[in-house]
C-alpha positions in Angstrom: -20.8 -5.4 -11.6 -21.5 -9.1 -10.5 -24.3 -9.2 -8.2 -25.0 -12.4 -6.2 -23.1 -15.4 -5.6 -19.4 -15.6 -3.8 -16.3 -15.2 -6.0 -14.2 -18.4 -6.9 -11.8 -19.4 -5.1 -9.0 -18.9 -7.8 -10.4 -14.9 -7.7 -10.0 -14.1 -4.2 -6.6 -13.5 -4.1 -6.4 -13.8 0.1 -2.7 -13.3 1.2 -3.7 -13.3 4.9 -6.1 -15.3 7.0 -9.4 -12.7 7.8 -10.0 -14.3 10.7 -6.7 -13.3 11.9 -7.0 -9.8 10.5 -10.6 -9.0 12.2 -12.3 -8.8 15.2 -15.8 -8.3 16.2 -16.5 -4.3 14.3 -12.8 -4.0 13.2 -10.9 -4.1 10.0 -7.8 -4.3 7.8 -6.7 -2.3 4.8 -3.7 -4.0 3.3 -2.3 -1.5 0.3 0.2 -3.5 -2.0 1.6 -1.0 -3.8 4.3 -2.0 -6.6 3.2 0.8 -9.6 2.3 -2.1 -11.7 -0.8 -4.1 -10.2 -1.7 -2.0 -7.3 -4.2 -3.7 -5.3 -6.2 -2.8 -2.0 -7.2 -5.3 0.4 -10.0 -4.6 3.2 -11.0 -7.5 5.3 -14.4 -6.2 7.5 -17.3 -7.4 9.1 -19.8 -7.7 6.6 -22.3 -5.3 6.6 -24.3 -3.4 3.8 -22.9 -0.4 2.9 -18.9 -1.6 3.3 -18.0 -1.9 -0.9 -20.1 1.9 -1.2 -18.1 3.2 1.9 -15.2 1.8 1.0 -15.1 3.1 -2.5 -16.0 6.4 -1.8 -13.4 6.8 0.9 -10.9 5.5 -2.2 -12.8 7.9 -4.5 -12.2 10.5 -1.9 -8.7 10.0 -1.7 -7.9 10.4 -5.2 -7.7 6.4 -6.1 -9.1 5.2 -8.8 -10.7 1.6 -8.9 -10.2 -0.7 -11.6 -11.6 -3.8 -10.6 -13.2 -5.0 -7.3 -13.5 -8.8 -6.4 -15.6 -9.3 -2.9 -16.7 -12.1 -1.1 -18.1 -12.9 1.9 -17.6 -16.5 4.1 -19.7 -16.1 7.5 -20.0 -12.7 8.6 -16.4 -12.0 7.2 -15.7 -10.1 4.2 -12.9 -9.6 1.9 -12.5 -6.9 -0.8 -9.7 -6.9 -3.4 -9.6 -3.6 -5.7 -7.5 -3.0 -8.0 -6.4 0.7 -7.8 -4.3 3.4 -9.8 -4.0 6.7 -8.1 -5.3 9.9 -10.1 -2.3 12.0 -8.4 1.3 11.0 -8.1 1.2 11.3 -4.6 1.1 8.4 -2.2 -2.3 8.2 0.3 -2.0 8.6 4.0 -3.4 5.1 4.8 -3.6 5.6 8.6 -6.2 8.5 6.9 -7.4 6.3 4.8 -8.2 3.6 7.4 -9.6 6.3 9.5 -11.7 7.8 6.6 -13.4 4.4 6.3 -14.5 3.9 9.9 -15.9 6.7 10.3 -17.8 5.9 7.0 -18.5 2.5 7.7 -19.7 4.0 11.2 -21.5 6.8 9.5 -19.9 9.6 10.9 -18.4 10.8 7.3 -20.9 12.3 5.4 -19.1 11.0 2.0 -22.0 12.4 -0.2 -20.6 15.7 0.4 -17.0 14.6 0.6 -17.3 13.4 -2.9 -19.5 16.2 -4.3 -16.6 18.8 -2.8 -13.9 17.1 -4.7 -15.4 16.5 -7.8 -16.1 20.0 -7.8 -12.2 20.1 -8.4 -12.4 18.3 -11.7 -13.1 20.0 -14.9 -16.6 18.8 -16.3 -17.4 16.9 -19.6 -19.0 18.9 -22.0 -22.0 16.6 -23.6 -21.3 13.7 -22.0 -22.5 10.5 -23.2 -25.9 9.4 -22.0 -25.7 6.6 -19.2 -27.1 2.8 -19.9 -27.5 0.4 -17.5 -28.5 -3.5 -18.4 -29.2 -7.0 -16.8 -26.8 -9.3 -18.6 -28.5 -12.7 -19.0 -27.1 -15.7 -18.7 -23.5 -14.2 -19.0 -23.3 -16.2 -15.7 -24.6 -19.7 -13.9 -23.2 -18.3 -9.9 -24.6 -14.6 -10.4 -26.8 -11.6 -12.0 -24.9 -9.3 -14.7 -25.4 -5.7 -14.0 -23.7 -3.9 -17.2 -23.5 -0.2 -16.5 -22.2 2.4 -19.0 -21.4 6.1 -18.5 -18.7 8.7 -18.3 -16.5 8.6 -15.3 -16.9 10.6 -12.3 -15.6 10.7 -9.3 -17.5 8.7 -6.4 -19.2 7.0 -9.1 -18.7 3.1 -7.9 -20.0 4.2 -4.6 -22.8 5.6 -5.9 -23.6 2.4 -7.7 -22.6 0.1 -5.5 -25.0 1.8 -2.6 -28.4 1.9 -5.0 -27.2 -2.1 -5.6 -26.9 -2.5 -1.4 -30.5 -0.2 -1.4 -31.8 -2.9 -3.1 -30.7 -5.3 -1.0 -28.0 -7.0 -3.5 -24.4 -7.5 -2.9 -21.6 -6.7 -5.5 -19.0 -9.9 -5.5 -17.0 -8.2 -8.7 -16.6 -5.3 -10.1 -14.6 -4.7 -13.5 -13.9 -0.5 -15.1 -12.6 -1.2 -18.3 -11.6 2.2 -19.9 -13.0 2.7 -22.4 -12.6 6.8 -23.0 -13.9 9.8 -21.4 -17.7 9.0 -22.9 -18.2 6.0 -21.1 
């Protein structure tokens, strides 16, 4: 994860203005779905919490991210992720939309949310322990969080809240797979 500064300009891959996208508490989700490069586009008020909300409502509806790019410019923000689903189904966005205000608002309790449908996954026997490291001067605009461990399911929301806990904001976030150990 890239903690810190905005993301360039090259990165933010805006296809629609925010500002004509949001209004005061409101939001977007824009799903571009082609199979290939699926990406998901929420443009919010930014607030912390959003990035852990919004990928535990994605976690929650069976979408795996791949890479986030965020950014913020005034109280606007913009969040690209890069998604493959875990199921071949397609996601109810109206239910997704609606699954992330009532996060945002706090009225979905997505610890449990998460813990119930991981519950639904078969469990890694032995997994490989976890690592998490500051990356220096792998960049001049931001901190380097490297963070290694098996996947799970709600597992960028989990780290991307104890990032907001610290009072941090997460402009990029990159899952390379690298195997079932982390």
């Amino acid at each position: 994860a890239v903690v810190g500064a905005g993301v360039p300009e090259e990165r933010r891959g805006l296809r629609a203005s925010p500002r004509s996208l949001t209004t005061a508490g409101e939001f977007a989700v824009v799903p571009e779905l082609d199979g290939v490069t699926d990406t998901v586009t929420v443009i919010y008020q930014d607030a912390p919490g959003v990035l852990a909300s919004l990928a535990g409502v994605l976690a929650l509806h069976r979408i795996d991210i791949r890479s986030l790019d965020a950014f913020t410019e005034g109280a606007i923000g913009l969040a690209t992720a890069r998604t493959a689903l875990r199921d071949v189904s397609k996601p109810d966005w109206v239910l997704v939309r609606e699954d992330l205000r009532k996060a945002i608002e706090g009225n979905l309790d997505l610890g449990a949310a998460l813990a119930a449908r991981a519950a639904a996954y078969p469990k890694a026997i032995a997994p490989a322990p976890a690592s998490v490291k500051w990356v220096d001067g792998a960049s001049v605009r931001a901190s380097v969080l490297g963070v290694r461990c098996p996947d799970a399911v709600g597992l960028l929301c989990r780290t991307a809240s104890s990032v907001e806990d610290a009072l941090l904001a997460v402009s990029h976030h990159f899952c390379p797979p690298v195997g079932p150990d982390g």
